[in-house]
Every structure is written in C-alpha cells, then in structure tokens.
KEMARZA-66035 format. One record per residue (C-alpha): x, y, z; residue in three letters; residue number from 1. Coordinates in nm, 4 decimals, m for minus. Example, Ala and Ser with C-alpha at 12.3 -4.5 7.8 and 13.67 -1.06 7.14 Angstrom:
! KEMARZA-66035
PT       c1       c2       c3 torgu nupa
PT   1.2300  m0.4500   0.7800   Ala    1
PT   1.3670  m0.1060   0.7140   Ser    2
***
This chain:
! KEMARZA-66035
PT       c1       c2       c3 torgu nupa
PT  22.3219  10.8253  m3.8185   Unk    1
PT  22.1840  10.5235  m3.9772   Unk    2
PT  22.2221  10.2027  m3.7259   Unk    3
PT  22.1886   9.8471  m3.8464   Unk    4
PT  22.1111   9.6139  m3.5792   Unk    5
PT  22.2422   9.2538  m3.6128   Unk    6
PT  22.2536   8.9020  m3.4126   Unk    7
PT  22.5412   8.7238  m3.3632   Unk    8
PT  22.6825   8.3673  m3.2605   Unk    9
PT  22.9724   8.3185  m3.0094   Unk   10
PT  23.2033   8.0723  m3.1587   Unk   11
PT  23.4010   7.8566  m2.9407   Unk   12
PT  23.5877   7.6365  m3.2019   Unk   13
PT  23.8652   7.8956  m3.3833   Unk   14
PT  24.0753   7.7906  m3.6862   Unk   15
PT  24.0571   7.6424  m4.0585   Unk   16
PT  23.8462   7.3762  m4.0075   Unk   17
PT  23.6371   7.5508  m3.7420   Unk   18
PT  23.5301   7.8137  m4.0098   Unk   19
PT  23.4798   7.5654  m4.2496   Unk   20
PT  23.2502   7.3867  m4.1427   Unk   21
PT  23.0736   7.7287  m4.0063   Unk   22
PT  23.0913   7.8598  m4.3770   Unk   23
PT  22.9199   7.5247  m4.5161   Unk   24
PT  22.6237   7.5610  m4.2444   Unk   25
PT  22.5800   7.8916  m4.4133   Unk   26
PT  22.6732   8.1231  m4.1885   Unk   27
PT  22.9590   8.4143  m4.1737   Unk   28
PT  23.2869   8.4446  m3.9845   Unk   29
PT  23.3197   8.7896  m3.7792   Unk   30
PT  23.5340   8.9000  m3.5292   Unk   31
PT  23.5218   9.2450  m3.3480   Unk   32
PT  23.8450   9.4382  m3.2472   Unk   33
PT  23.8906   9.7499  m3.0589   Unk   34
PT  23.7485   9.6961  m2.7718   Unk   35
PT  23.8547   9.5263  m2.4285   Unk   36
PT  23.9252   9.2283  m2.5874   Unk   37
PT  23.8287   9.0184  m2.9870   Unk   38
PT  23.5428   8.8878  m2.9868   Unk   39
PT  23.4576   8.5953  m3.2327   Unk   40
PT  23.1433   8.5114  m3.3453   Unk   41
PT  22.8958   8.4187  m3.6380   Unk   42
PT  22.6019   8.5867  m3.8140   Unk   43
PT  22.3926   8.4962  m4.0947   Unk   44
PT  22.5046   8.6281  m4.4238   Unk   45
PT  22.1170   8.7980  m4.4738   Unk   46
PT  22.1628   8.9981  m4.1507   Unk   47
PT  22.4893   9.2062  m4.3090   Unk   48
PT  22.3436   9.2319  m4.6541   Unk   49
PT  22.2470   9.5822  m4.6008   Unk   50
PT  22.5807   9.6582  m4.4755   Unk   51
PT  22.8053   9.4720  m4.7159   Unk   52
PT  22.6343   9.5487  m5.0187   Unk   53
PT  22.5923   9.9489  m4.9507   Unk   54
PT  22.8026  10.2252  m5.0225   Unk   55
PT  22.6758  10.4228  m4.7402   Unk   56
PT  22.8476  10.4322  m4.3989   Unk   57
PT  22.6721  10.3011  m4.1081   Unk   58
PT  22.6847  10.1765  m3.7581   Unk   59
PT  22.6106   9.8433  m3.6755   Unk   60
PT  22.4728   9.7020  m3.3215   Unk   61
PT  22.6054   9.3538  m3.2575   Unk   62
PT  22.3789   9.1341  m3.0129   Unk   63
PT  22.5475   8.8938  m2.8364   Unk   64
PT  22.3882   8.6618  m2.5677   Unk   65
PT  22.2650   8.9993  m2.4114   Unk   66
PT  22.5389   9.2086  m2.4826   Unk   67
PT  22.5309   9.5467  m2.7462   Unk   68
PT  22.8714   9.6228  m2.9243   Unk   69
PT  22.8986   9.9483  m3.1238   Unk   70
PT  23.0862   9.8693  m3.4208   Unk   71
PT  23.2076  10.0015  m3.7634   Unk   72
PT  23.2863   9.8014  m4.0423   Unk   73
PT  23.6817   9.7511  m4.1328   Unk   74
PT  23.7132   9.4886  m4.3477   Unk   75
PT  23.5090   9.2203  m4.5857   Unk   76
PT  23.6412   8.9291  m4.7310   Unk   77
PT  23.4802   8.7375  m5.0407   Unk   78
PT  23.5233   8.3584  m5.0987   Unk   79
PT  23.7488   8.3821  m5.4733   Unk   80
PT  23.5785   8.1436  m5.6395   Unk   81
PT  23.1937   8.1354  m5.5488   Unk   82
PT  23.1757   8.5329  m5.4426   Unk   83
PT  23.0182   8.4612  m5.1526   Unk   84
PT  23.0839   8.6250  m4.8331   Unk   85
PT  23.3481   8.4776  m4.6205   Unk   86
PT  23.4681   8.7040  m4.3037   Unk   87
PT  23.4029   9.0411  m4.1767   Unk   88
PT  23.5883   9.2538  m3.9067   Unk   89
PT  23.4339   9.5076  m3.7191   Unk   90
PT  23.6069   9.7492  m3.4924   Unk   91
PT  23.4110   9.8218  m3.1557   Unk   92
PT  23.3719  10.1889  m3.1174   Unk   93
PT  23.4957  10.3152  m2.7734   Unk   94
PT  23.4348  10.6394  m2.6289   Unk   95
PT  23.7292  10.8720  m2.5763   Unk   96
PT  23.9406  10.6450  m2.8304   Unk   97
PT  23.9912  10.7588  m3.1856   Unk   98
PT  23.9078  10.5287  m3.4692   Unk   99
PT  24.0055  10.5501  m3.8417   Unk  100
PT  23.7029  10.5590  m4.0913   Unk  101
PT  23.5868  10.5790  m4.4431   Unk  102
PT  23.3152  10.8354  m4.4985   Unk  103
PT  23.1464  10.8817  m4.8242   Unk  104
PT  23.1364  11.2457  m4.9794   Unk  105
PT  22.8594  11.3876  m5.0851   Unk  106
PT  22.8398  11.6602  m5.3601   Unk  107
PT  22.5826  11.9158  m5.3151   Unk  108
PT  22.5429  12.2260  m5.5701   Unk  109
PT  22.6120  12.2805  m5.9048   Unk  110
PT  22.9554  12.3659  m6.0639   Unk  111
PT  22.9654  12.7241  m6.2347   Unk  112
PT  23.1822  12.5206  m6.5017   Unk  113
PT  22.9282  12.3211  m6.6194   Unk  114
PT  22.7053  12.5499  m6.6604   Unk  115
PT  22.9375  12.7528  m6.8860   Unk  116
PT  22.9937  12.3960  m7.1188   Unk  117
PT  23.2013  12.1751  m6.8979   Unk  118
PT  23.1654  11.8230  m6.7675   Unk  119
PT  23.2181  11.7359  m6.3881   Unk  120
PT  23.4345  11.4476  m6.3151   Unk  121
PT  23.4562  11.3066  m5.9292   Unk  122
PT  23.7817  11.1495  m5.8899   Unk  123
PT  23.6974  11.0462  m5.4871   Unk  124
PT  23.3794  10.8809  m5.3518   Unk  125
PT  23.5536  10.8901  m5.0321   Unk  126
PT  23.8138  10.9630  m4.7849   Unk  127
PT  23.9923  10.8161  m4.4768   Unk  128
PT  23.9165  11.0345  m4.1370   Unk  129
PT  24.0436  10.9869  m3.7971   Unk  130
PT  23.7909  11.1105  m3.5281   Unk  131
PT  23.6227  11.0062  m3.1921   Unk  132
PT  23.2965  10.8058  m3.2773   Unk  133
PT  23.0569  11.0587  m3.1252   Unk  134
PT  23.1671  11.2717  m3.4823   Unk  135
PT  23.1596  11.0076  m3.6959   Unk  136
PT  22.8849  11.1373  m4.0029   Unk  137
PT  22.7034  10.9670  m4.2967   Unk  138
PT  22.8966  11.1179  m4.5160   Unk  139
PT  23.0638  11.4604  m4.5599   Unk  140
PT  22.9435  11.7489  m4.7777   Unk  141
PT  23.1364  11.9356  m5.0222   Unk  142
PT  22.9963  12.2270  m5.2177   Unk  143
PT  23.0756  12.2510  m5.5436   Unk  144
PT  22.9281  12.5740  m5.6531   Unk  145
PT  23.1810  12.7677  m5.6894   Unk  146
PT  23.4069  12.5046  m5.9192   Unk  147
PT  23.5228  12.6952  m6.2498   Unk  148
PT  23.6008  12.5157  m6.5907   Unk  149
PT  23.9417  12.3432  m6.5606   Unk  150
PT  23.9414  12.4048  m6.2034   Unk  151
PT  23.9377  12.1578  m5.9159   Unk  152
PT  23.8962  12.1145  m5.5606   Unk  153
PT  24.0933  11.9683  m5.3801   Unk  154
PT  24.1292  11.7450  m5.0056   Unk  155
PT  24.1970  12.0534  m4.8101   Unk  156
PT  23.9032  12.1841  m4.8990   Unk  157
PT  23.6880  11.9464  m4.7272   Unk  158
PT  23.5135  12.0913  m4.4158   Unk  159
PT  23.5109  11.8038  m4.1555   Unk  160
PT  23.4683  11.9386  m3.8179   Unk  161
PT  23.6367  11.7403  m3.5270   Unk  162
PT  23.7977  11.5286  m3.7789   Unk  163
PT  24.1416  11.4844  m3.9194   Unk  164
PT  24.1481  11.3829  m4.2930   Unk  165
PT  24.4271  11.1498  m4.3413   Unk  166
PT  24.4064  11.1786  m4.7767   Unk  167
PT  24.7074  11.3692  m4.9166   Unk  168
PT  24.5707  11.7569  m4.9064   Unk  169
PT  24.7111  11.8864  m5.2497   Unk  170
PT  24.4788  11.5691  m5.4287   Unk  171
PT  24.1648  11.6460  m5.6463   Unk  172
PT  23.8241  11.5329  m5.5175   Unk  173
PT  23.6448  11.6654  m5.8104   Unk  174
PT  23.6850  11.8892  m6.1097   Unk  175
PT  23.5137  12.0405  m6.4739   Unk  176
PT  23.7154  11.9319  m6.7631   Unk  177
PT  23.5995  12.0821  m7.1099   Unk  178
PT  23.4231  11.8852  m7.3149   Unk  179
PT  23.5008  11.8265  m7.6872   Unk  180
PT  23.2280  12.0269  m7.7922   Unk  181
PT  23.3678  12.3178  m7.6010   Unk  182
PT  23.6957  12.2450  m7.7440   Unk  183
PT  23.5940  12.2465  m8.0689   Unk  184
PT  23.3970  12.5839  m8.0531   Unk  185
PT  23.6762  12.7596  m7.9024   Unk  186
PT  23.9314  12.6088  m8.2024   Unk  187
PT  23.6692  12.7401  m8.4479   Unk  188
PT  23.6361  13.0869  m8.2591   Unk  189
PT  24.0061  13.1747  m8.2498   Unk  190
PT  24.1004  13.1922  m8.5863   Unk  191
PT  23.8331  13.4102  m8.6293   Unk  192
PT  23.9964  13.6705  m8.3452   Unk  193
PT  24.3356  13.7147  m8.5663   Unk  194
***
C-alpha cells in the first residue's frame, strides 16, 4: 500500500481569523478525526500535493512533534475564488474500528464485446467500502473478460474480500454499448435476411 509521509504543525489558535492568517502565511488547515481525540494542525500545501492532486488511494503518515498518526483522507476543501487549497480532514485509522473509504477500481482484461465491435463505457471510477484498515487496498480489481455486447456488470459483482460495499448492488460499473458502425451494419444486414 502506497504511504505518503507528511509533517505537520500543532495549531493552538482555532477559528476564522486563526486560519486566516495561517492560510496567508501559506500554509494549510487540517484536522484529524477518528481517533482518541481531533487533532488540529498545519502542513504546507507542497507536502499533500501528491495526495490531493491523485486519483489513487493512499495512506498518509502525519508527524507531529514526535508522534505518527495513520490517516486516510476524507475530505478537501478548495478556496472558491483563487483554487487554492484551503482545509483537509483526515480520519486516523484505528485498529479493530471500521472506517468508510473510497477505493478506486481497476479494470483488468478485455471485454468479449469489444472485440466483437462494441465500445466499453465505465460508468464508476470508484466505490464506497466499509472495512477494518488492515484490508484497506489500492484499489479493487474487476475482470472484465467475460462482458458481452450490451451487457454490463454490475456492483455485486465486485470481489472485495473483508469488505462491505456500501454502492447500491443492482448499479452498472461498466458495460459495451454498440457502436454506430455496428448499428449500421446490422440495419444493412437485416433486410437482406427477409
């Protein structure tokens, strides 16, 4: 599991103009939950780049005066005007407690459907999973090798060991639509049959 590692600031001062004035010495509002109690504190906004601007899901190791929290990330928030960042929260991961988490899919294999003229859509790059942290993954695999022209898969079909996947089951994760190509030729095959 990929680990980012990451110094923070304890942060006495709390409230509007506290992070204000934080924000305008260039540095980033966090606070971690989860864990015995919040924790509020400061990093610089280089340290979380490769966090916040990555669609993978990692870990991130929080140093503060000495002490290592586990965290995930929960939320981001961007300033509306300038885009820049403005507060994250991280939830400390807690052994024997389950957390809630986003975990990327990834696809592997290649649909039966397109190789017969089809065209794959992905209709989720993700999906929500409740699980102790020693399971959480990278990302979860689903094989779409078997996937047949107009056909789909589906939540339910995600394997995800020691997890509970919290998406609606009956929703589509991926399917092979035709393409117009494909329509056409079958159009200009048919009238052919009568």
């Amino acid at each position: 599991m990929k680990t980012i590692k990451v110094q923070g600031e304890l942060r006495s001062d709390l409230g509007k103009s506290a992070t204000r004035r934080l924000r305008s010495e260039g540095r980033v509002p966090v606070v971690i939950y989860g864990g015995e109690e919040a924790v509020h504190l400061s990093v610089t906004p280089l340290s979380v780049r490769g966090l916040v601007y990555s669609p993978e899901f990692q870990i991130v190791e929080i140093d503060v005066n000495g002490k290592t929290y586990r965290c995930i990330m929960k939320d981001i928030q961007f300033d509306v005007v300038t885009d820049d960042l403005a507060h994250i929260d991280f939830l400390e991961l807690v052994e024997g407690k389950k957390v809630i988490a986003d975990l990327p899919l990834n696809f592997t294999g290649q649909p039966q459907g397109v190789k017969d003229g089809g065209r794959l859509v992905l209709k989720l790059k993700s999906v929500k999973v409740r699980t102790y942290p020693k399971y959480l993954r990278e990302h979860l695999d689903v094989n779409i090798d078997d996937l047949q022209l107009n056909g789909n898969i589906r939540v339910q079909d995600i394997v995800a060991e020691n997890m509970e996947v919290m998406n609606p089951p009956r929703i589509p994760i991926a399917s092979v639509v035709m393409t117009r190509a494909l329509k056409q030729a079958e159009a200009e095959t048919e009238p052919a049959k009568k």
